[in-house]
C-alpha positions in Angstrom: 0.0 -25.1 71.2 4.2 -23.8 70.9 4.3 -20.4 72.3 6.3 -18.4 69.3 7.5 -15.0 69.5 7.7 -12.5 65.8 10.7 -10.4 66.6 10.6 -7.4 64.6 13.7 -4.9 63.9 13.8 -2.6 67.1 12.9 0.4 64.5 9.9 -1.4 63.1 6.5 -0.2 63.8 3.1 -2.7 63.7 0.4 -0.8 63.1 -1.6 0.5 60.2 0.0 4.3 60.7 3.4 3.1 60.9 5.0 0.1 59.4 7.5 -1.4 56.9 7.4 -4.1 54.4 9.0 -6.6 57.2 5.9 -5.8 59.6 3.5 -6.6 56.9 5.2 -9.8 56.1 5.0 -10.7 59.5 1.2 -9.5 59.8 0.2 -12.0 56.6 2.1 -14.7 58.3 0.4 -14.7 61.4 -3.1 -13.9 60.7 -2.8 -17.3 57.9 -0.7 -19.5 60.5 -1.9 -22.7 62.3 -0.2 -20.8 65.0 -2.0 -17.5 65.4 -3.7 -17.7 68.1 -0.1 -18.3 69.7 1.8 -16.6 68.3 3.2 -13.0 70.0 4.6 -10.2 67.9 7.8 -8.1 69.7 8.6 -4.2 69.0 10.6 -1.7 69.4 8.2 1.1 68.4 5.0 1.4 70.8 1.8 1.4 68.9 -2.0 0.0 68.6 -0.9 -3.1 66.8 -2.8 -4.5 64.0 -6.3 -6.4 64.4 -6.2 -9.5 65.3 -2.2 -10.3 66.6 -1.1 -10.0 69.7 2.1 -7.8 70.1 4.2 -6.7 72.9 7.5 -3.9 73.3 10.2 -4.0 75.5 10.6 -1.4 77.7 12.5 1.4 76.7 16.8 1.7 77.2 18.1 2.7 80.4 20.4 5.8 80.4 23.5 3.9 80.8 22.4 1.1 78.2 23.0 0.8 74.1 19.6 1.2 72.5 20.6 -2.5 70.3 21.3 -4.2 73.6 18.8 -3.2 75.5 16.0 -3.9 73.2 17.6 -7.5 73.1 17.5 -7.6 76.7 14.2 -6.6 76.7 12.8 -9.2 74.1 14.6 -12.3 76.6 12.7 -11.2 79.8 9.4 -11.3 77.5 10.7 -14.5 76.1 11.8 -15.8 79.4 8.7 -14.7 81.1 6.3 -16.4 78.6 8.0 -19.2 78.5 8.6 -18.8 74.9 9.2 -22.0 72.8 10.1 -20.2 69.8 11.9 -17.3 68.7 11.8 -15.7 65.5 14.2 -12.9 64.8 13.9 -10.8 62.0 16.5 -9.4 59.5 18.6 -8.3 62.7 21.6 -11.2 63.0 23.2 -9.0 65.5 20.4 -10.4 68.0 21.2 -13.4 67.8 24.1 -13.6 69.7 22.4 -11.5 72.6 19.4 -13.2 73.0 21.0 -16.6 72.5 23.0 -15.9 75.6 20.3 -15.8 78.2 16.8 -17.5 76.5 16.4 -20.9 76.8 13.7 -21.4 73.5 14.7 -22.4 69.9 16.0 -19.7 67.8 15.5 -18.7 64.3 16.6 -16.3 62.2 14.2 -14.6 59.5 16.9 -13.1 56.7 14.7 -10.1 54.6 17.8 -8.2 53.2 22.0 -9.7 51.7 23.1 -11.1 54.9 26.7 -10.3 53.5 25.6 -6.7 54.4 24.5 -7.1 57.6 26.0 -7.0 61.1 26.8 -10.1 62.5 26.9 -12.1 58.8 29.0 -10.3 56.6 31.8 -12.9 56.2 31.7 -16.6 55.9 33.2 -17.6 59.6 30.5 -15.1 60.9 27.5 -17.0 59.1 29.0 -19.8 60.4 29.3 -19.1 63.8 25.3 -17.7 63.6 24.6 -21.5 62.6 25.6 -22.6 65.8 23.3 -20.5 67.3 20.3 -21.0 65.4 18.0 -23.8 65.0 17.2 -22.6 61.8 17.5 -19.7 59.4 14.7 -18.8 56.7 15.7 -16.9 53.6 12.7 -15.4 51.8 14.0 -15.8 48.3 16.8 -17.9 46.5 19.2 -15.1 46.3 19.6 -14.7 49.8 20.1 -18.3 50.4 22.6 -18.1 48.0 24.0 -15.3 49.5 24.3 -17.1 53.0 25.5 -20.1 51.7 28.4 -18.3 49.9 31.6 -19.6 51.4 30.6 -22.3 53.7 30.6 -26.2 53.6 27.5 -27.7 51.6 26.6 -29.5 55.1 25.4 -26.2 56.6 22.2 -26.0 53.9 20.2 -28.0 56.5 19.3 -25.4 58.9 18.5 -22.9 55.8 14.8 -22.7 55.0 13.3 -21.2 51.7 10.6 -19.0 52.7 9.2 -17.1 50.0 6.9 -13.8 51.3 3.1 -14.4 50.2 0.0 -12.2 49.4 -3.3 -12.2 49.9 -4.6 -12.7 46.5 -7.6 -10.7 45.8 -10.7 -12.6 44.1 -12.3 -9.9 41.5 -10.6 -6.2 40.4 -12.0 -3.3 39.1 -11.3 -1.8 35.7 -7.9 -0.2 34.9 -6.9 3.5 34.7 -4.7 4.6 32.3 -2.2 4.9 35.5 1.2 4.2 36.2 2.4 3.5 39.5 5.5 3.5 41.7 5.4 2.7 45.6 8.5 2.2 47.5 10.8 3.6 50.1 12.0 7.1 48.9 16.0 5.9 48.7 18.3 6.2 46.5 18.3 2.2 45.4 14.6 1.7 44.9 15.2 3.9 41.5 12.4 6.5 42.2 14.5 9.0 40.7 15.2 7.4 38.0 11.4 6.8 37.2 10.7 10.7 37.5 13.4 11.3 35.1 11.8 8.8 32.7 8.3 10.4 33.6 9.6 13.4 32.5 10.7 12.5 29.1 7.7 10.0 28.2 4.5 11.5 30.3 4.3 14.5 28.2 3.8 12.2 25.1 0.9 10.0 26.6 -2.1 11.8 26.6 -4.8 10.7 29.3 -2.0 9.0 31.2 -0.8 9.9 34.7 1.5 8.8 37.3 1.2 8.1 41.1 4.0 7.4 43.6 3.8 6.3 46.6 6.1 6.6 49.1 8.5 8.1 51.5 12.1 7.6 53.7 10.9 6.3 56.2 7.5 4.3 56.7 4.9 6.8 58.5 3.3 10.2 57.5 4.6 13.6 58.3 8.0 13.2 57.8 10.5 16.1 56.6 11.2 15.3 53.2 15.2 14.4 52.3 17.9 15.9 49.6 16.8 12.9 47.6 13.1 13.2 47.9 13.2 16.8 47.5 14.8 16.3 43.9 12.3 13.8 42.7 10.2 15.9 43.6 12.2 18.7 41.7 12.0 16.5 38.5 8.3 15.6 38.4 7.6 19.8 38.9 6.5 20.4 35.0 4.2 17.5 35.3 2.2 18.4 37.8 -1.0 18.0 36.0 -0.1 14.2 35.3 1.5 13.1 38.3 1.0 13.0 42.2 3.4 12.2 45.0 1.3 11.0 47.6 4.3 10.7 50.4 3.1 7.5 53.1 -0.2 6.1 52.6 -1.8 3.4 54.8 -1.4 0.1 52.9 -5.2 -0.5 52.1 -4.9 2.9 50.1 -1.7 1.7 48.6 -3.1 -1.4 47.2 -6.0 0.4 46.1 -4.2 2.4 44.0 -2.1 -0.8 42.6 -5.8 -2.6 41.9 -6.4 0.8 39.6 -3.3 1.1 38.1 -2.7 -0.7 34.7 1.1 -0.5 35.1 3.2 -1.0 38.0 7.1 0.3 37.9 9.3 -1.6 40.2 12.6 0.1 39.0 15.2 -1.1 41.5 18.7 -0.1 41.5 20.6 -2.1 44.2 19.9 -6.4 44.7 16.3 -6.8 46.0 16.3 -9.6 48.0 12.8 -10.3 47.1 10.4 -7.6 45.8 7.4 -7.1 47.5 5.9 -4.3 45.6 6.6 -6.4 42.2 4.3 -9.3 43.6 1.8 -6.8 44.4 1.6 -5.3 41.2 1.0 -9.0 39.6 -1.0 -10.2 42.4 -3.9 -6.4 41.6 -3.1 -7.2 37.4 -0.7 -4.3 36.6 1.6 -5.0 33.7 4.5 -5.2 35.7 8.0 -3.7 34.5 11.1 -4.1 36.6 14.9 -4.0 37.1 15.3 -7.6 37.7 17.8 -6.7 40.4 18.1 -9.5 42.9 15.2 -11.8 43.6 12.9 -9.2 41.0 13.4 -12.4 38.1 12.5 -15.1 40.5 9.6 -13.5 41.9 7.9 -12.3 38.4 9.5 -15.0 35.9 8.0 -14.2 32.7 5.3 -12.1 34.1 7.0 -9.0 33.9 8.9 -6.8 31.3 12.3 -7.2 32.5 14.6 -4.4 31.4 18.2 -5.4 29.9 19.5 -2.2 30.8 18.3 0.3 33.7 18.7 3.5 32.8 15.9 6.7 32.5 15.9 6.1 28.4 15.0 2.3 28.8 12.4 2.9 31.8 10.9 5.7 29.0 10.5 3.1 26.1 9.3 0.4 28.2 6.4 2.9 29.8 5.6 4.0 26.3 5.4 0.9 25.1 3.2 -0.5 27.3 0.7 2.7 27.5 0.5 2.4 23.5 0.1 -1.3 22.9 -3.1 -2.8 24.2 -2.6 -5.9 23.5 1.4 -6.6 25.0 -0.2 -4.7 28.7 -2.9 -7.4 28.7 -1.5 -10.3 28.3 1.4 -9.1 30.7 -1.5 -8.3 33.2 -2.5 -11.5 32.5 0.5 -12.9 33.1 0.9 -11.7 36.4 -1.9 -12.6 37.8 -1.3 -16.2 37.2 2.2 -15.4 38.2 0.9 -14.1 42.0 -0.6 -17.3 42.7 2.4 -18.9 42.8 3.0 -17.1 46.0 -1.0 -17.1 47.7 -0.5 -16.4 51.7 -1.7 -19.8 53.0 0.6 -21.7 50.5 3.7 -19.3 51.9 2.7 -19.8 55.5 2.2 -23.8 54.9 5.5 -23.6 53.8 7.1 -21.6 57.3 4.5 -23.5 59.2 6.1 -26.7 58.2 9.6 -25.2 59.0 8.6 -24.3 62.9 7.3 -27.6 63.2 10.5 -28.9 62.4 12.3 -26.7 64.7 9.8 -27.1 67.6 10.3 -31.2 67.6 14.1 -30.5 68.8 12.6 -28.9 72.0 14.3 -26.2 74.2 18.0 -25.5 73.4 20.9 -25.0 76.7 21.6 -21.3 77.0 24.8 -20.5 75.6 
């Protein structure tokens, strides 16, 4: 069996304590892959791991040493040492380069977020010149294909691979709480504010209903909370009997809460380049309303109520609406759940599976 090595952002944790919504990608992917029982996930941030995946870090920066470069220097003796056959970077182009230089194993690179605003990508000639480098590039949702292939020659779209981010789709769900639900990264474009200034003016005028987010800056518990959070929190103050900030939650609590809630808010400001947290809401049957920002329409089609406008007013209406009417909440929940299959984990990882072997039959690359 290929020897492939997951390489993760070098500020990426891998554990249930601490982790991001790239880890988790990476933890359904190898736990449903042909290749799991070969396949080696690389960190920057020491931790247990999660069950069942074998993970590694490189050792820490020496003094003299750039923390970017020597976590790629790192990752090429592991690669080097295990005889790696494939390498997977994730969402970090800048790595290419680096560890193209001095491992000998194919090279691909896994694209999460706009590669026009990312190191080592953000202009046509440097997405070219990444080509060159890499055996093949998988972009987990049209838009960032799109946004690769902006500016270059249409002969380039064979090393690009659409890999859309699965789920684990679960078989039966409980009954609904009248409960609305945000969870997200506490930043200013995943629209958190905005939702607790729409909280504020609707919540009041649902009775029984309450509101759960979920969520922080950065992905682990404990954390000083930021200007930003700080004024959401500010906001949601007068509501304190209808909603709760929970701050970082381990994921299993997080989906429990989306398998509870009987709408999820996915209120993005800036271009998701895919929307995890909207496929979760379908895949647990929340009536899903969203931004549409980015990848948001190609990941919920039809299955969501997709706001024309984003603004506090509109996110207000559409809550109200959807808390009042019965009838429009179930057959969106409906909806979605038929929606989320569309993107089952084993279909998802057939589909990347399919792209490694394809990159694997080239064998090893010369060192640049």
């Amino acid at each position: 069996m290929k020897r492939i090595f997951t390489i993760l952002p070098k500020g990426e944790g891998f554990s249930p304590q601490q982790f991001g919504a790239i880890a988790l990608c990476v933890r359904d992917f190898a736990l449903a892959s042909k290749y799991k029982s070969s396949i080696t996930i690389i960190g920057g941030v020491p931790g247990p791991g999660f069950d069942g995946i074998r993970s590694l870090t490189p050792p820490p920066a020496r003094w003299f040493e750039k923390r970017t470069r020597a976590y790629a220097r790192g990752v090429v003796e592991i690669l080097n040492r295990e005889q790696a056959d494939l390498a997977e970077i994730h969402n970090r182009p800048v790595l290419v380069p680096m560890i193209a230089q001095s491992a000998s194993c194919r090279l691909a690179l896994h694209l999460h977020n706009d590669p026009q605003d990312m190191d080592g990508t953000q202009t046509p000639g440097k997405r070219l010149k990444l080509l060159t480098l890499c055996d093949g590039v998988y972009c987990v949702s049209n838009y960032i294909r799109d946004r690769f292939l902006e500016g270059l020659p249409s002969i380039t779209e064979s090393k690009l691979r659409m890999v859309h981010n699965g789920i684990k789709i679960p078989v039966t769900l409980p009954a609904k709480d009248k409960l609305i639900l945000f969870a997200g990264r506490m930043t200013e474009g995943k629209g958190a504010l905005l939702l607790a200034q729409a909280l504020r003016n609707c919540l009041p005028n649902l009775p029984g209903w309450r509101a759960v987010l979920i969520g922080a800056r950065r992905h682990e518990a404990g954390r000083p909370l930021t200007a930003h959070e700080k004024e959401i929190v500010d906001m949601l103050a007068p509501l304190v009997t209808q909603v709760k900030l929970t701050g970082f939650l381990p994921y299993q609590e997080t989906l429990d809460y989306f398998a509870h809630s009987a709408i999820a808010v996915v209120p993005s400001e800036w271009q998701e380049p895919f929307g995890r947290t909207a496929l979760e809401g379908m895949a647990y049957g929340c009536a899903v309303i969203s931004s549409g920002r980015g990848a948001l329409r190609e990941v919920t089609a039809d299955a969501a109520l997709t706001l024309d406008t984003l603004t506090p007013q509109a996110l207000a209406d559409a809550i109200t609406r959807l808390a009042r009417d019965d009838a429009e909440r179930a057959r969106l929940q409906g909806l979605a759940v038929k929606r989320a299959q569309a993107f089952a984990i084993n279909d998802c990882t057939r589909v990347l599976d399919t792209a490694r072997d394809s990159i694997l039959a080239g064998g090893n690359r010369d060192v640049a």
